[in-house]
N, C-alpha and C positions, 0 to 999 in steps of 0.2 A: 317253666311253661314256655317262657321264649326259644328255651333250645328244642324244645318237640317243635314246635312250628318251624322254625329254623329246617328241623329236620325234613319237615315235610316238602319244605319248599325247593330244599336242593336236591330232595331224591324223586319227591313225588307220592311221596308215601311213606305211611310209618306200621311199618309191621310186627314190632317185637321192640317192648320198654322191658327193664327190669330194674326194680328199684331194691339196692342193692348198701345205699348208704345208712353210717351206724353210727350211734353215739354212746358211748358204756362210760359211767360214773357210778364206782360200784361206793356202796354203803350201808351199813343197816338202817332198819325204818325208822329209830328211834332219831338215827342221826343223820338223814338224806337232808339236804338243803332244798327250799324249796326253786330255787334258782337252777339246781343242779336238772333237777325233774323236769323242769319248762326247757331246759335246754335239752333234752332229749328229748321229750316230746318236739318241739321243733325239728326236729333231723329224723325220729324215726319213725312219725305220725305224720305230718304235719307236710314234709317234705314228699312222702309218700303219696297223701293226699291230695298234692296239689299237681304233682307229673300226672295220675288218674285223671285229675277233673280234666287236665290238657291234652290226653290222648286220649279219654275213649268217644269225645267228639270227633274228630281225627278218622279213629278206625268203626266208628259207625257211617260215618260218611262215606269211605273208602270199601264199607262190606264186610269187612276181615279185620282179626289182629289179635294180637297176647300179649298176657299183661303177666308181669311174674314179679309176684313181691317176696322177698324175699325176710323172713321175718327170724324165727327161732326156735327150738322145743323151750326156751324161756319161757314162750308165749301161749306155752299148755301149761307150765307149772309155776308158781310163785320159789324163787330158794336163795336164802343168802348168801351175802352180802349185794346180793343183785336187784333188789324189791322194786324199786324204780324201776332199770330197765326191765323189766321182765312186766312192767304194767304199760311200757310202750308198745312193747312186742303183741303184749295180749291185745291192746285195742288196736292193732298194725294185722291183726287176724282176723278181729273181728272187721274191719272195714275189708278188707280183700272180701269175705262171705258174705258181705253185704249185698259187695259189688256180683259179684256171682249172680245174684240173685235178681240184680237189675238190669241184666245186659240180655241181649240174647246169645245164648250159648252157644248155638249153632254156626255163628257168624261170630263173637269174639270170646276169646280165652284166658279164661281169669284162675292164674294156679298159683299157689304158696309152695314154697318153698322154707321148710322148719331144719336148720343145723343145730348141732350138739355147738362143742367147742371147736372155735377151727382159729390152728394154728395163723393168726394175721397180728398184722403192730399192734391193731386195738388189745390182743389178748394179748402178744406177748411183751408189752408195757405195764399192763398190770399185775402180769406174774412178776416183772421184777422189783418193783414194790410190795411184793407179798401181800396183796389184795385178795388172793386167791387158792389161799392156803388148802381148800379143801378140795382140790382136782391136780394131778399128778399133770406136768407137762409131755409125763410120755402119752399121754393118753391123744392129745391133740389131735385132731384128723387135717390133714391136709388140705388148701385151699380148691385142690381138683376136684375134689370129691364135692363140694358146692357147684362148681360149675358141668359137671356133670350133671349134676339131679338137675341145673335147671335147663341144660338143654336135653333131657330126658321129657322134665315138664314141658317144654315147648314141643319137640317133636310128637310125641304121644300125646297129647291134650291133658296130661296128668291134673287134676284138681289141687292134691296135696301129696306131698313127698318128704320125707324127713331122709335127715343125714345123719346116724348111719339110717338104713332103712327097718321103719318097723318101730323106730322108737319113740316116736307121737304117739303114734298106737296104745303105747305102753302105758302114758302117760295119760292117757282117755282114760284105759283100762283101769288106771293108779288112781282116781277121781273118783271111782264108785265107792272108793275104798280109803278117804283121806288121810284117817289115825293110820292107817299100817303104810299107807305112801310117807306118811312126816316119818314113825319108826325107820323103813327104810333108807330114807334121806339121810338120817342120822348116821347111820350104819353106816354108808356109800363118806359120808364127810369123812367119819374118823377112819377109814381104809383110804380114804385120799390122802389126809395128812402121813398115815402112815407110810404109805405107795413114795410121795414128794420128800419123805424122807427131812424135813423139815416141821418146824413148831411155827402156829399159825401165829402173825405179826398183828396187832391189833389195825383196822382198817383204816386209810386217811384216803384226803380228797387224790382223786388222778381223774385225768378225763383225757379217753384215747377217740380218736375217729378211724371208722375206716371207709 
């Protein structure tokens, strides 16, 4: 909160936030620490939350401004060994469409931004611990391709955008349909392990930020 104000003060204005910071501690449900959870929740709620309550004063004052949160297709689907993060992501979506709904639209711009896997330290730390055994590293989409869709979402006033594009969608779509979404999933892990070309290592603590 101090550095939006900070911001404001040396420019005269704050036109465009993105919150962009992650915390991943992958594990199963059975064996997520509750410690682990609160600590992402801090970093990828919490932190999120608190830049929002510090600009959209800021940019209602001012008339104008966009807000881009930057969250996950996580954050449409629950899948392991990710259960935690992917219930930070979900409630990091849900407060963005909250905030959508509180603001006026016409004057401030509230868009998500949902990536796949994108090649960054936070992912590729946990690939080498084999946390991650069920997604091929060639799969990775490159860091551009985020920052593209989110100044895509800023230029165009986009609401929602996923990385690659179309596959939120998919995943709306995959929710009518839960039992043949978990089938799929299945499918998708054991072609990943295949794909990675490796046997999946049982899962331990790691925690990356980006």
């Amino acid at each position: 909160m101090r550095r939006s104000r900070a911001s404001g003060k040396a420019w005269g204005r704050l036109d465009i936030v993105v919150n962009n910071a992650g915390l991943l501690i992958p594990a199963p449900i059975g064996e997520l620490e509750p410690r682990d959870l609160e600590a992402m929740l801090r970093v990828n709620v919490l932190g999120a939350l608190f830049v929002m309550q510090a600009a959209v004063p800021v940019m209602r004052a001012q008339g104008r401004g966009t807000i881009i949160n930057v969250a996950s297709l996580a954050g449409r689907r629950g899948v392991t060994p990710l259960g935690g993060y992917c219930a930070t992501k979900f409630a990091l979506v849900g407060l963005t469409e909250a905030l959508r709904t509180e603001v006026d639209r016409s004057r401030l711009h509230v868009g998500l931004v949902l990536p796949g896997v994108v090649d960054t330290p936070m992912v590729q730390g946990v690939d080498q611990d084999g946390l991650l055994p069920n997604w091929p590293t060639a799969l990775h989409m490159p860091p551009e391709w985020v920052v593209l869709a989110i100044l895509l979402a800023v230029r165009f006033r986009l609401r929602e955008i996923s990385v690659p594009p179309g596959a939120a969608t998919l995943e709306v779509l995959g929710a009518l349909a839960p039992g043949m979404t978990d089938s799929l999933i299945a499918w998708a892990q054991a072609a990943g392990r295949l794909m990675a070309g490796r046997r999946a290592r049982p899962p331990g603590r790691a925690r990356m930020a980006r």
